[in-house]
N, CA, C and O atoms as a Maestro MAE file, in Angstrom:
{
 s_m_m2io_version
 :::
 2.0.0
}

f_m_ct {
 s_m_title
 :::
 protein
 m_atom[300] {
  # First column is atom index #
  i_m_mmod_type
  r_m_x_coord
  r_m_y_coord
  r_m_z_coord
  i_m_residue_number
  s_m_chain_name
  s_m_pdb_residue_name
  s_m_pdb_atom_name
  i_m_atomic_number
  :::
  1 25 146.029 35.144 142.160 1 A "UNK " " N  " 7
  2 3 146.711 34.608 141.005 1 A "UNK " " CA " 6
  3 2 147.444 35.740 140.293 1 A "UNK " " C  " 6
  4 15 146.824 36.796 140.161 1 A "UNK " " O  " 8
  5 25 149.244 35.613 139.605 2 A "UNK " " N  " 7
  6 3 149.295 36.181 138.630 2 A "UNK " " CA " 6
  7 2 148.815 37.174 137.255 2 A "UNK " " C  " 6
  8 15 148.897 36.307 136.385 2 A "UNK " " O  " 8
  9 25 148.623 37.716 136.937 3 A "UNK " " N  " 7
  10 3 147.922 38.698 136.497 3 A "UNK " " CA " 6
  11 2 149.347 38.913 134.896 3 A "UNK " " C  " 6
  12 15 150.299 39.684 135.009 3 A "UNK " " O  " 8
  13 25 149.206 38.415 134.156 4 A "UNK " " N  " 7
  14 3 150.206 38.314 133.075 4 A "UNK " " CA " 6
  15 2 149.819 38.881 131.656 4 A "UNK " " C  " 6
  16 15 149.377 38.123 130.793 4 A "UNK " " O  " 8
  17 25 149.987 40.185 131.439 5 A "UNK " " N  " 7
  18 3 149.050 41.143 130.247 5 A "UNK " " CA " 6
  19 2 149.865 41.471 128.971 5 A "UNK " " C  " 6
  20 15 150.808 42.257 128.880 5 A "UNK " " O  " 8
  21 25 149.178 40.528 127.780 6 A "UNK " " N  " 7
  22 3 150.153 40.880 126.554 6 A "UNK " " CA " 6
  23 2 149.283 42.108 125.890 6 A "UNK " " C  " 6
  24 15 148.118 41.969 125.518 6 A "UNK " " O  " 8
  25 25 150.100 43.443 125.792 7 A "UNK " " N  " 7
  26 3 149.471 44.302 124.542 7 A "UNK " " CA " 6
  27 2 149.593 43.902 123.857 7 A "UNK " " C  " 6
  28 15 150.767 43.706 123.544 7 A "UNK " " O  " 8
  29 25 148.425 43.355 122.892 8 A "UNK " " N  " 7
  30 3 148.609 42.621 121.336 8 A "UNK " " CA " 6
  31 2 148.941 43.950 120.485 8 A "UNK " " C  " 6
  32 15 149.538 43.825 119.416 8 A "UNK " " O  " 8
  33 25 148.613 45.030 120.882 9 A "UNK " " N  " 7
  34 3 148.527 46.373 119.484 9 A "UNK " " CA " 6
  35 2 150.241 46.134 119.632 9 A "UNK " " C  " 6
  36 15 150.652 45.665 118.571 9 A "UNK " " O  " 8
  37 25 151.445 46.336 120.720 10 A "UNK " " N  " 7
  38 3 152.514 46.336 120.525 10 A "UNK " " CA " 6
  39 2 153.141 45.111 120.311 10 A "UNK " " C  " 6
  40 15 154.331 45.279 120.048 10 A "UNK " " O  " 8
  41 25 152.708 43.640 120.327 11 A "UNK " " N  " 7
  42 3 153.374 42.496 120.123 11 A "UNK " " CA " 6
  43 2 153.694 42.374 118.761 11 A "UNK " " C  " 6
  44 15 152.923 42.513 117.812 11 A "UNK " " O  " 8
  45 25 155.057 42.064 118.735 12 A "UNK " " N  " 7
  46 3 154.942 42.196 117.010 12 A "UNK " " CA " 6
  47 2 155.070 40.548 116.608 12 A "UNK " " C  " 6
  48 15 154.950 40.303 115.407 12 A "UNK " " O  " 8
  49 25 155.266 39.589 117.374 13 A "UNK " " N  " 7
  50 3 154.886 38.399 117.356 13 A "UNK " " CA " 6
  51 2 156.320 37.643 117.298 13 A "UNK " " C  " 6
  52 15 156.461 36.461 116.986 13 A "UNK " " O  " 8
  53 25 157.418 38.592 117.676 14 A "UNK " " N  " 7
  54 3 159.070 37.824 117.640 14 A "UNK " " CA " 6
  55 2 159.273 36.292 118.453 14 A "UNK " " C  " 6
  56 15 160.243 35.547 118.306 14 A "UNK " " O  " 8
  57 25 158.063 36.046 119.356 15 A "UNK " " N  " 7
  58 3 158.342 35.083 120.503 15 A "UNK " " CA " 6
  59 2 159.629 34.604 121.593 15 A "UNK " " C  " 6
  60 15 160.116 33.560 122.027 15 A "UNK " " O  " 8
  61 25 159.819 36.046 121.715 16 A "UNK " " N  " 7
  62 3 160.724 35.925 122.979 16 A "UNK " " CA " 6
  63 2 160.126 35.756 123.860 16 A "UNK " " C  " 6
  64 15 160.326 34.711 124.479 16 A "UNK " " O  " 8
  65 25 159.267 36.554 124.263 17 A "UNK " " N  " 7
  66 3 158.761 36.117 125.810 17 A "UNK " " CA " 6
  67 2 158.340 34.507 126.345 17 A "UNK " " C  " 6
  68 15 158.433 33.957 127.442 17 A "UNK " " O  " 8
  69 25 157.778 34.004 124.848 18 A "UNK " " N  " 7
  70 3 157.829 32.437 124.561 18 A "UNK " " CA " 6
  71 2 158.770 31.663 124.877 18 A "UNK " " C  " 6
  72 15 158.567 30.551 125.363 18 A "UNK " " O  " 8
  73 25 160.239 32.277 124.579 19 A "UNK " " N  " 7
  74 3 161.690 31.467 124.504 19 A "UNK " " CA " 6
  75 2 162.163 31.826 125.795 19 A "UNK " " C  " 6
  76 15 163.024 31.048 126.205 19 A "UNK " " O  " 8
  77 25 161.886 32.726 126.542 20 A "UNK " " N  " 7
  78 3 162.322 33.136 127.603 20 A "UNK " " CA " 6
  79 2 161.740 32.542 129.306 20 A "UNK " " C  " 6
  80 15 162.259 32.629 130.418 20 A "UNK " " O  " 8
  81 25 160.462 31.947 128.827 21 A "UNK " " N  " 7
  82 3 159.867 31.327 129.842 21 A "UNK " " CA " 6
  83 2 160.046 29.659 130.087 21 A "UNK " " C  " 6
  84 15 159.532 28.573 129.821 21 A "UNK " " O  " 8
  85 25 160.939 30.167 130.650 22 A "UNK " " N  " 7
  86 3 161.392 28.842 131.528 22 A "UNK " " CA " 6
  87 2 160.730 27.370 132.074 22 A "UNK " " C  " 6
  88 15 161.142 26.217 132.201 22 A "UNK " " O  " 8
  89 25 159.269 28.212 132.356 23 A "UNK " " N  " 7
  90 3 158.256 27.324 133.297 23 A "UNK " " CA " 6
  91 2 157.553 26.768 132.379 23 A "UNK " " C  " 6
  92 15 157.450 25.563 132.610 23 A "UNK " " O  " 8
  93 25 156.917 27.151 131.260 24 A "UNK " " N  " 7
  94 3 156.291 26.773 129.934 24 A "UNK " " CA " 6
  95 2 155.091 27.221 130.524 24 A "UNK " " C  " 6
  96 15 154.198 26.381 130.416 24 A "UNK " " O  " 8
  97 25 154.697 28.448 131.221 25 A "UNK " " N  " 7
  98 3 153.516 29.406 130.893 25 A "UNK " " CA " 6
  99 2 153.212 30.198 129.715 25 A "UNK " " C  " 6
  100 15 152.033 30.297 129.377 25 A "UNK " " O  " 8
  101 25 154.066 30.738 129.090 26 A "UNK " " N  " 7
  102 3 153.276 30.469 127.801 26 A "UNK " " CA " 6
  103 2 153.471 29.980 126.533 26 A "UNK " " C  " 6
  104 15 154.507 29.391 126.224 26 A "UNK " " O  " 8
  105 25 152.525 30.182 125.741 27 A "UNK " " N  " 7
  106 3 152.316 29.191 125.168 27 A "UNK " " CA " 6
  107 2 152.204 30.081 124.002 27 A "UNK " " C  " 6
  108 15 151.784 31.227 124.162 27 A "UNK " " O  " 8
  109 25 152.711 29.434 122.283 28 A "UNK " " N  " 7
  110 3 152.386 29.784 121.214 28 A "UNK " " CA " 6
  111 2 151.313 30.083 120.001 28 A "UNK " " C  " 6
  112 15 151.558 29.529 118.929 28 A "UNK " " O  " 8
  113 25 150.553 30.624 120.058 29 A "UNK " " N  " 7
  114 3 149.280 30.424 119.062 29 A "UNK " " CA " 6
  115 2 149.480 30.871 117.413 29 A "UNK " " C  " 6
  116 15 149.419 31.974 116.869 29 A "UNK " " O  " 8
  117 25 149.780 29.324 116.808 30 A "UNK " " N  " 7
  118 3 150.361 29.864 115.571 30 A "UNK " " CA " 6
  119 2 149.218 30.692 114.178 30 A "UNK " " C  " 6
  120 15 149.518 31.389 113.209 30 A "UNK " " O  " 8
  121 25 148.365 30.371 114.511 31 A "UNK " " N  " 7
  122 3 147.166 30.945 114.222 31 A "UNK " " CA " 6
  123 2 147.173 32.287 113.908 31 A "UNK " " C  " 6
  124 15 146.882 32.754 112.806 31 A "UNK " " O  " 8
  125 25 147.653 33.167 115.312 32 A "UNK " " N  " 7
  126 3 147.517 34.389 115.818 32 A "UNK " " CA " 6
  127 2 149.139 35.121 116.217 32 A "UNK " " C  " 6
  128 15 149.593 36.076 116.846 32 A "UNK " " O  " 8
  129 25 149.580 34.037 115.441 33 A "UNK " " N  " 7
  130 3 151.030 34.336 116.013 33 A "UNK " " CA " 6
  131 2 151.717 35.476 117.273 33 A "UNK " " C  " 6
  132 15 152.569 36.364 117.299 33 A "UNK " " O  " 8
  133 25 150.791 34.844 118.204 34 A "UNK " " N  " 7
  134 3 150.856 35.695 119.710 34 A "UNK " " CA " 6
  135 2 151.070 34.933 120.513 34 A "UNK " " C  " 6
  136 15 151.178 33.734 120.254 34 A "UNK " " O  " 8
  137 25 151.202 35.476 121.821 35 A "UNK " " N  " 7
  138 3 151.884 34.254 122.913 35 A "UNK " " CA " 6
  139 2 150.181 34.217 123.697 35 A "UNK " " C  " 6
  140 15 149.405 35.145 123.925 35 A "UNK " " O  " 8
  141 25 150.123 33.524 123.818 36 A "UNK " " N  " 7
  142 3 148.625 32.853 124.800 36 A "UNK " " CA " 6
  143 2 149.624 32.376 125.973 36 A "UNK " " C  " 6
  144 15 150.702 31.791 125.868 36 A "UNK " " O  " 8
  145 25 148.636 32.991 127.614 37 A "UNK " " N  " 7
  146 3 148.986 32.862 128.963 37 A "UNK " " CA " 6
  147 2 148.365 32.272 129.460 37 A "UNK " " C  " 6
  148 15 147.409 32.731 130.086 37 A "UNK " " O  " 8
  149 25 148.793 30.293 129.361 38 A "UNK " " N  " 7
  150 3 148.797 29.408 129.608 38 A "UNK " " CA " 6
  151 2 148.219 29.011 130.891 38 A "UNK " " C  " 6
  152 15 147.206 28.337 131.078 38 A "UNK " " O  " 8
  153 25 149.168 29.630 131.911 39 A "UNK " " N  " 7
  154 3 149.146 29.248 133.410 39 A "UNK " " CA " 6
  155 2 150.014 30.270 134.143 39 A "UNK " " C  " 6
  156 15 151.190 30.427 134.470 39 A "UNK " " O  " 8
  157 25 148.898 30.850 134.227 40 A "UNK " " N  " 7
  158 3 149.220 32.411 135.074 40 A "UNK " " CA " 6
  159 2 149.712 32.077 136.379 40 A "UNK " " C  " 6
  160 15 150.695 32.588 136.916 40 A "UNK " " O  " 8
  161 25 148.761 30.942 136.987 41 A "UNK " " N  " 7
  162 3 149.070 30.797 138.231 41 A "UNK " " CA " 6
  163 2 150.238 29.888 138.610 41 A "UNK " " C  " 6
  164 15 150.495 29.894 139.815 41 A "UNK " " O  " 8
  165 25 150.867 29.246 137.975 42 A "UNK " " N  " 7
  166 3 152.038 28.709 138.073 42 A "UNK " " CA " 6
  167 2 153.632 29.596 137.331 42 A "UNK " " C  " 6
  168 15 154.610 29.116 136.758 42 A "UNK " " O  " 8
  169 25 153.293 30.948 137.666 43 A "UNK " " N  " 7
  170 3 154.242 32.040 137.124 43 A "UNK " " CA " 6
  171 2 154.860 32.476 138.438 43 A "UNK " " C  " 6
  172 15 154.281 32.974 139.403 43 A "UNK " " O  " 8
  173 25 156.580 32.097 138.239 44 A "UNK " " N  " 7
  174 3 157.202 32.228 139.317 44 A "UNK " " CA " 6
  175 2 158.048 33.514 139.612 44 A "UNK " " C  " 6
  176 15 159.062 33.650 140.297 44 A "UNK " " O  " 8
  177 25 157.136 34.641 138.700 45 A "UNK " " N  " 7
  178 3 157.850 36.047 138.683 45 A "UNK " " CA " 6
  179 2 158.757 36.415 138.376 45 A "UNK " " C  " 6
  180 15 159.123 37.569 138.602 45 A "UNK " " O  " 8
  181 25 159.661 35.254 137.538 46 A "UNK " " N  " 7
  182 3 160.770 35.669 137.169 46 A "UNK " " CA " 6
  183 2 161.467 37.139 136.347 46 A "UNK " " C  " 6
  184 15 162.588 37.631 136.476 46 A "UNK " " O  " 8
  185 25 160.276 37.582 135.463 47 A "UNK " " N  " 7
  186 3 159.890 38.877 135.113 47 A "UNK " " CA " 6
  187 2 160.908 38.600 133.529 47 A "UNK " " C  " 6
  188 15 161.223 39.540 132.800 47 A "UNK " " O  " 8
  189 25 161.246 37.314 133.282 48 A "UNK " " N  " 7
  190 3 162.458 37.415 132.347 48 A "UNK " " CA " 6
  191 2 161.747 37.937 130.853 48 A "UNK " " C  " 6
  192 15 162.227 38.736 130.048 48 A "UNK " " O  " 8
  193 25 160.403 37.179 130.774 49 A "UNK " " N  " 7
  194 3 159.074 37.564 129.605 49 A "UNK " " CA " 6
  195 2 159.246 39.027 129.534 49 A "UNK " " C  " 6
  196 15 159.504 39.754 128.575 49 A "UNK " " O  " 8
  197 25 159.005 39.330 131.006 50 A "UNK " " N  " 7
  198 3 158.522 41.259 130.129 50 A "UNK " " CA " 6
  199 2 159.774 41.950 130.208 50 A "UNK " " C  " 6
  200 15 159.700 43.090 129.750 50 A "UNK " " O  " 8
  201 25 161.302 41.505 130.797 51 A "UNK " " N  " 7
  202 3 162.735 42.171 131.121 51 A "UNK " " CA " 6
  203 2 163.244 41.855 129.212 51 A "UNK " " C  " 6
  204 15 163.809 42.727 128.552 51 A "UNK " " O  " 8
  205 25 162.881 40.460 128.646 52 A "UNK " " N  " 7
  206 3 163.284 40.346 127.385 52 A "UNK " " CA " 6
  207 2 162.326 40.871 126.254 52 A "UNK " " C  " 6
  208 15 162.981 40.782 125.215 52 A "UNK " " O  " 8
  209 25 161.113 41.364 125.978 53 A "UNK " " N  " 7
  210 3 160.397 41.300 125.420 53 A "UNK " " CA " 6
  211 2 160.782 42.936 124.198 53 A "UNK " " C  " 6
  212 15 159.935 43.609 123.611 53 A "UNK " " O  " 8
  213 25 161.254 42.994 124.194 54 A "UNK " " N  " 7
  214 3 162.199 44.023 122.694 54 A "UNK " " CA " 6
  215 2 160.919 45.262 122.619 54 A "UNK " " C  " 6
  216 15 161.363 46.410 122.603 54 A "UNK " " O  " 8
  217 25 159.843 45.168 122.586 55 A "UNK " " N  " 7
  218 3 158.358 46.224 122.428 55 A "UNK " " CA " 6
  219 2 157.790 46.169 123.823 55 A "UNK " " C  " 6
  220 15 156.610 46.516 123.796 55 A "UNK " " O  " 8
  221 25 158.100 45.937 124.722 56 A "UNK " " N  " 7
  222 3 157.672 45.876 125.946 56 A "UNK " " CA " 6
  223 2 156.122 45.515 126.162 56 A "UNK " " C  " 6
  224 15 155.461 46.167 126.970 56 A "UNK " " O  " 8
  225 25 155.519 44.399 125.380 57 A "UNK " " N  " 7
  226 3 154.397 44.400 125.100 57 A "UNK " " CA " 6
  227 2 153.571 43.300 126.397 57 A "UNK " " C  " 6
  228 15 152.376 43.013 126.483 57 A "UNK " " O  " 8
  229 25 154.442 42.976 127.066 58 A "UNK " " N  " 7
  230 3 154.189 42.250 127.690 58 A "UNK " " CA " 6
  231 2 154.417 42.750 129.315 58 A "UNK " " C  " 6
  232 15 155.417 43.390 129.640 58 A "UNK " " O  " 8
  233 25 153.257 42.335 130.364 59 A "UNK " " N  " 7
  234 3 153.861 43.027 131.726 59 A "UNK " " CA " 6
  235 2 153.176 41.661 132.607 59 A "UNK " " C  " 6
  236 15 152.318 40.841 132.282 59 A "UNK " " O  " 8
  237 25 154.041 41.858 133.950 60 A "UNK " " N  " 7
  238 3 153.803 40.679 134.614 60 A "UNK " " CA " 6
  239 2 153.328 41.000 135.791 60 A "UNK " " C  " 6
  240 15 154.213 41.482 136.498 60 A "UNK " " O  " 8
  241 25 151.845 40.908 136.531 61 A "UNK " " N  " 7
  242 3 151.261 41.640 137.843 61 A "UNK " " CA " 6
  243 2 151.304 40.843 138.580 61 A "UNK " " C  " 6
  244 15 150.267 40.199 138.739 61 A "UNK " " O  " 8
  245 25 152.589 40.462 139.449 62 A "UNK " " N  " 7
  246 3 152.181 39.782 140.743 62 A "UNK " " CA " 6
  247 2 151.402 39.563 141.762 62 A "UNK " " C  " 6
  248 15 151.525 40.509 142.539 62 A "UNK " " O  " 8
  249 25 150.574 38.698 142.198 63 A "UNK " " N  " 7
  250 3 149.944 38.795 143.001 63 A "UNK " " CA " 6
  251 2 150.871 38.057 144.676 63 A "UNK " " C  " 6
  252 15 150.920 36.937 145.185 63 A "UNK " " O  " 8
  253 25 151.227 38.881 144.889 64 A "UNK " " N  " 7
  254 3 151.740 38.733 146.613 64 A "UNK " " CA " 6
  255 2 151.047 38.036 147.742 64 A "UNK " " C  " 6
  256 15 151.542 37.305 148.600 64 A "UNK " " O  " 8
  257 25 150.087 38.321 147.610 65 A "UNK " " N  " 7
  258 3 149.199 38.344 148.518 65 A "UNK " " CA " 6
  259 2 149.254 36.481 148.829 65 A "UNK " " C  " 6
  260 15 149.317 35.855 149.887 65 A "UNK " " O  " 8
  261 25 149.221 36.220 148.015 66 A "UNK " " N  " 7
  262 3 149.160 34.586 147.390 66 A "UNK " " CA " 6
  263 2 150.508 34.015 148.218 66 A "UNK " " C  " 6
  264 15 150.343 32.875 148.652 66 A "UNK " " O  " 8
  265 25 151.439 34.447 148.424 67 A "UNK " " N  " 7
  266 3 152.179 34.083 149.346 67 A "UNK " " CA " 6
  267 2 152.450 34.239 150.387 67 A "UNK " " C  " 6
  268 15 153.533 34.031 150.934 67 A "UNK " " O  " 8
  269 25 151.357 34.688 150.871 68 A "UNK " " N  " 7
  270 3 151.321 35.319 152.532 68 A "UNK " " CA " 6
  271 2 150.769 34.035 153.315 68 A "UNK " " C  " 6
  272 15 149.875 33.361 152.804 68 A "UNK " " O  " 8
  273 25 151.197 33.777 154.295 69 A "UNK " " N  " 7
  274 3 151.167 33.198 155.384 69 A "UNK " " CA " 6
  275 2 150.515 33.415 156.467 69 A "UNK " " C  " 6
  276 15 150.580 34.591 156.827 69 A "UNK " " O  " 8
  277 25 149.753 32.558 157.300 70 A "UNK " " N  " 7
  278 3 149.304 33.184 158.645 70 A "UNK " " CA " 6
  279 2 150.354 33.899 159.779 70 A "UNK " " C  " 6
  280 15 151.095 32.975 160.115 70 A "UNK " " O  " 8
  281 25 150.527 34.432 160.101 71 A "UNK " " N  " 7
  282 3 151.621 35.349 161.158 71 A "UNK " " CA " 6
  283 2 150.481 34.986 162.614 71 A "UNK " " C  " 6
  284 15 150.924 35.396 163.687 71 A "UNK " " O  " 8
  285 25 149.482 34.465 162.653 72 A "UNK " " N  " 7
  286 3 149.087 34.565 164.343 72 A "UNK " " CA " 6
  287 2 150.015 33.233 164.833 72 A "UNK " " C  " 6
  288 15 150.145 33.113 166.051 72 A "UNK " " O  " 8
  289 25 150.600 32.330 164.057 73 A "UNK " " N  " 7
  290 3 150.743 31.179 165.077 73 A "UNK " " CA " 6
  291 2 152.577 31.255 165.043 73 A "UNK " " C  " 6
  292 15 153.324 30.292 165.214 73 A "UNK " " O  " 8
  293 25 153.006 32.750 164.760 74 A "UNK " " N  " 7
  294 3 154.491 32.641 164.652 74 A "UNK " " CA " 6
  295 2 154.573 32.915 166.279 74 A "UNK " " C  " 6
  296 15 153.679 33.057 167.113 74 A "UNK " " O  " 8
  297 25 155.835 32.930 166.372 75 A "UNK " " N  " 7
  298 3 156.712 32.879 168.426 75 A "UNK " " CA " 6
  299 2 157.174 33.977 168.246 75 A "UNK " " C  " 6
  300 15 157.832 34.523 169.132 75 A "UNK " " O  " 8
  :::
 }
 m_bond[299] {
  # First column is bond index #
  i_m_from
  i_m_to
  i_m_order
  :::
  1 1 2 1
  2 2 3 1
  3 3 4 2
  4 3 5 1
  5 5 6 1
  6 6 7 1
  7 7 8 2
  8 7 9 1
  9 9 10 1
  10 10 11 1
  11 11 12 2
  12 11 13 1
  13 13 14 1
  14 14 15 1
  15 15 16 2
  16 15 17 1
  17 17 18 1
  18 18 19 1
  19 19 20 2
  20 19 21 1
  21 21 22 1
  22 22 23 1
  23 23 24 2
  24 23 25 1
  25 25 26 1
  26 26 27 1
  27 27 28 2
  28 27 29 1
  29 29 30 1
  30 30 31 1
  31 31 32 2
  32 31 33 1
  33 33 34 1
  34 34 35 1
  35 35 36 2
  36 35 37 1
  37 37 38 1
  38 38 39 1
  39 39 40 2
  40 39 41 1
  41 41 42 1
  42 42 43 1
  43 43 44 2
  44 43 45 1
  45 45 46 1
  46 46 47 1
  47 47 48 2
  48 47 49 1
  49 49 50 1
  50 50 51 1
  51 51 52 2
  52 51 53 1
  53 53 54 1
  54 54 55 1
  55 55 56 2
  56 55 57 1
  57 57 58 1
  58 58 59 1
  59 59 60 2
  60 59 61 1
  61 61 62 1
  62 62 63 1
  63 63 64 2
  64 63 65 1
  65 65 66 1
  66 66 67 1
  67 67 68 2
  68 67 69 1
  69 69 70 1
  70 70 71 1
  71 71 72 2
  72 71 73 1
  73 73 74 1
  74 74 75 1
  75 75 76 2
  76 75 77 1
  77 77 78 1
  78 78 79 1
  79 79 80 2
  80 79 81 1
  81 81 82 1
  82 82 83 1
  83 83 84 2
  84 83 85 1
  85 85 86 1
  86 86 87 1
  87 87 88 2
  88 87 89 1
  89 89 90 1
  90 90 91 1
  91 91 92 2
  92 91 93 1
  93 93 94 1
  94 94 95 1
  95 95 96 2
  96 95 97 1
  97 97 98 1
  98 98 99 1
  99 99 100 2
  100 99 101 1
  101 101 102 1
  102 102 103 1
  103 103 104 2
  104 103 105 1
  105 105 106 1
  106 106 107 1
  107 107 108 2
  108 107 109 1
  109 109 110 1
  110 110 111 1
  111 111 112 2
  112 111 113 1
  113 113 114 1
  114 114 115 1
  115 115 116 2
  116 115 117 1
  117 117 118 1
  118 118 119 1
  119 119 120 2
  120 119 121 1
  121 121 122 1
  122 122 123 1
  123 123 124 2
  124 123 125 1
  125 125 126 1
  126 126 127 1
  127 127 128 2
  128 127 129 1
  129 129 130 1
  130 130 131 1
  131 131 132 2
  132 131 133 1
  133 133 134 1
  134 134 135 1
  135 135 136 2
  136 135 137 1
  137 137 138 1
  138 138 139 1
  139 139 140 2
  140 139 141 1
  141 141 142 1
  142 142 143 1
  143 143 144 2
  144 143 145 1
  145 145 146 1
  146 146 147 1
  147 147 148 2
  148 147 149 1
  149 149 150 1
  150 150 151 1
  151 151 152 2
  152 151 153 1
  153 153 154 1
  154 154 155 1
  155 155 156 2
  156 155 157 1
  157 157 158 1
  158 158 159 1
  159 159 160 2
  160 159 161 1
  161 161 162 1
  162 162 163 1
  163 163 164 2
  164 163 165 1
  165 165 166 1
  166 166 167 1
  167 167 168 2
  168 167 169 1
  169 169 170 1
  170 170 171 1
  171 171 172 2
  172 171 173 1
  173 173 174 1
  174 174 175 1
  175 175 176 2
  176 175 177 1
  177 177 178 1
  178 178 179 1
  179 179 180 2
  180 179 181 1
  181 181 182 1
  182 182 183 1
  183 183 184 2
  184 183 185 1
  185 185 186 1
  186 186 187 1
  187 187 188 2
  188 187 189 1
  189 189 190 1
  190 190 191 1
  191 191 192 2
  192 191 193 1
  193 193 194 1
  194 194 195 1
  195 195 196 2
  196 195 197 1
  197 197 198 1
  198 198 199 1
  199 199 200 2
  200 199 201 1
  201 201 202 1
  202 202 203 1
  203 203 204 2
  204 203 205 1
  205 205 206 1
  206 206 207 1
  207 207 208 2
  208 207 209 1
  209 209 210 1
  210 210 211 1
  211 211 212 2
  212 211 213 1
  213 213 214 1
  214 214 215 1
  215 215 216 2
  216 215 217 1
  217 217 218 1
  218 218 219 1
  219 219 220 2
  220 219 221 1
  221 221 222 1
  222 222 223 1
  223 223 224 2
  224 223 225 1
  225 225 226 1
  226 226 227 1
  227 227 228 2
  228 227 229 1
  229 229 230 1
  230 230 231 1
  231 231 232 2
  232 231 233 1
  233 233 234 1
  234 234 235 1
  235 235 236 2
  236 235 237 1
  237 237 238 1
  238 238 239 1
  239 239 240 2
  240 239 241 1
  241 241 242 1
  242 242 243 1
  243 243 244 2
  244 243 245 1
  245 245 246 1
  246 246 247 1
  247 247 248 2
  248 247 249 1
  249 249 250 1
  250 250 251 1
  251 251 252 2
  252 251 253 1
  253 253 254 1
  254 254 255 1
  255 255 256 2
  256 255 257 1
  257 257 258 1
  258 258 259 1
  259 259 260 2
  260 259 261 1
  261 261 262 1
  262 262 263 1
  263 263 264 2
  264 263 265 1
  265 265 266 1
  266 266 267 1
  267 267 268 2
  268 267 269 1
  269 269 270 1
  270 270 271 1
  271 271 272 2
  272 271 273 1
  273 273 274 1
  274 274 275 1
  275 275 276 2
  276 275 277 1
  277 277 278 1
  278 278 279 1
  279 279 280 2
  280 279 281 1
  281 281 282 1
  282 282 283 1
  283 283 284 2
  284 283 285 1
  285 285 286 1
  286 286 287 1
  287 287 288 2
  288 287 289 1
  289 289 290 1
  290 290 291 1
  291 291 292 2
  292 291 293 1
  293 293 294 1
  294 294 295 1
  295 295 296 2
  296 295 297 1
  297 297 298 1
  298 298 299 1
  299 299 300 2
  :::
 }
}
């Protein structure tokens, strides 16, 4: 699975990475006025969250592996 890490010490709570996610992984916590990571595993790497995020508080760890395929039954 995705691996999607907000530094709260650098989030200053602007919600771009919020406005920027396309897929609606994450999600707003007005409470805490921080972004909560919804659904890591339905994160299609777009990287637009941590490419827009102004404090760079946000980073996105792909997990690859997750799209690997069996290779014994290729020709």
């Amino acid at each position: 699975m995705n691996n999607i890490i907000v530094n709260e010490e650098l989030c200053s709570g602007c919600k771009t990475c919020f406005k920027a996610c396309f897929i609606d992984i994450i999600k707003w916590d007005r409470a805490t006025k921080k972004p909560v990571i919804a659904y890591p595993e339905e994160c299609v790497q777009c990287m637009y969250c941590e490419i827009n995020c102004p404090e760079r508080a946000i980073k996105v760890i792909p997990d690859y592996q997750a799209y690997l395929f069996p290779r014994e039954n290729l020709i």
